[in-house]
N, C-alpha and C positions, 0 to 999 in steps of 0.2 A: 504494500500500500504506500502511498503517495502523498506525500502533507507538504512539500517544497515546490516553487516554481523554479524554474531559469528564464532565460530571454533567450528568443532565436530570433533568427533572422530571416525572415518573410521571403519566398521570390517578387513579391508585391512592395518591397522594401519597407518594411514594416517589419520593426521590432516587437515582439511580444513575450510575455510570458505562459509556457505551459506546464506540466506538469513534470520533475526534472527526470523521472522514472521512463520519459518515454522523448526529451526532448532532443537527445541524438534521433531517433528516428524520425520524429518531425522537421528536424534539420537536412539529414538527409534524403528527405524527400525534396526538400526547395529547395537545395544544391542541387538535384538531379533533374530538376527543371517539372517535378509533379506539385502542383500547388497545393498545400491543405489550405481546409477552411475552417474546420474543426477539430479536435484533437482530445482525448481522455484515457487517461490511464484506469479508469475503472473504478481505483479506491476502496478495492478490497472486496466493493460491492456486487459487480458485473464485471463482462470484457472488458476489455480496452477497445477502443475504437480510435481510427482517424479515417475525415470524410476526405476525400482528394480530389480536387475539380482542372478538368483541361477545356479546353476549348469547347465542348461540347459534351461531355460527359460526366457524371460525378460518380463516385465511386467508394464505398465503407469497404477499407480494411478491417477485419479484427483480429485481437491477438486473445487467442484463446486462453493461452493459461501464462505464466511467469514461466513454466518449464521448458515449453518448447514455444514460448513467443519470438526468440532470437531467430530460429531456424524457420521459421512460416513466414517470419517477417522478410526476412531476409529473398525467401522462393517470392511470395509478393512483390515486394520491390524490385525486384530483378525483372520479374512479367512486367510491370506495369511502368519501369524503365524501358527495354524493349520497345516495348507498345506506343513509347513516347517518342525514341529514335526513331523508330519505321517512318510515324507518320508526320516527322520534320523534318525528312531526307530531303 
């Protein structure tokens, strides 16, 4: 569970705070050119979620559990990097 925020860095250039348990990955998504809009570590309560929006599409990640959210996140981001290279060649 999650009681700290940090600041990341927006691809909208917008700094913000999210929750710090999940804020490399939200970073990493707007380094990688996938916008989030939303973001939540869950808080011990539910998933984790981030909502990720492109040009035309929106799209809910979740991370299922703390055990293996590194490895799903990771196969996600990877598809949904991809998916973002193709369609800005």
């Amino acid at each position: 569970m999650c009681d700290e925020t940090r600041k990341v860095h927006l691809m909208t250039h917008k700094d913000v705070q999210v929750d710090s348990c999940i804020a490399r990955f939200v970073q990493a998504l707007n380094d990688a050119g996938i916008m989030t809009t939303t973001s939540c570590c869950g808080h011990g309560e539910r998933d984790g979620s981030f909502l990720t929006h492109s040009e035309d599409e929106y799209r809910l990640v979740i991370i299922v559990d703390a055990a293996t959210s590194r490895e799903r996140f990771a196969e996600q981001f990877r598809e949904a990097h991809s998916a973002w290279e193709e369609k800005h060649k």
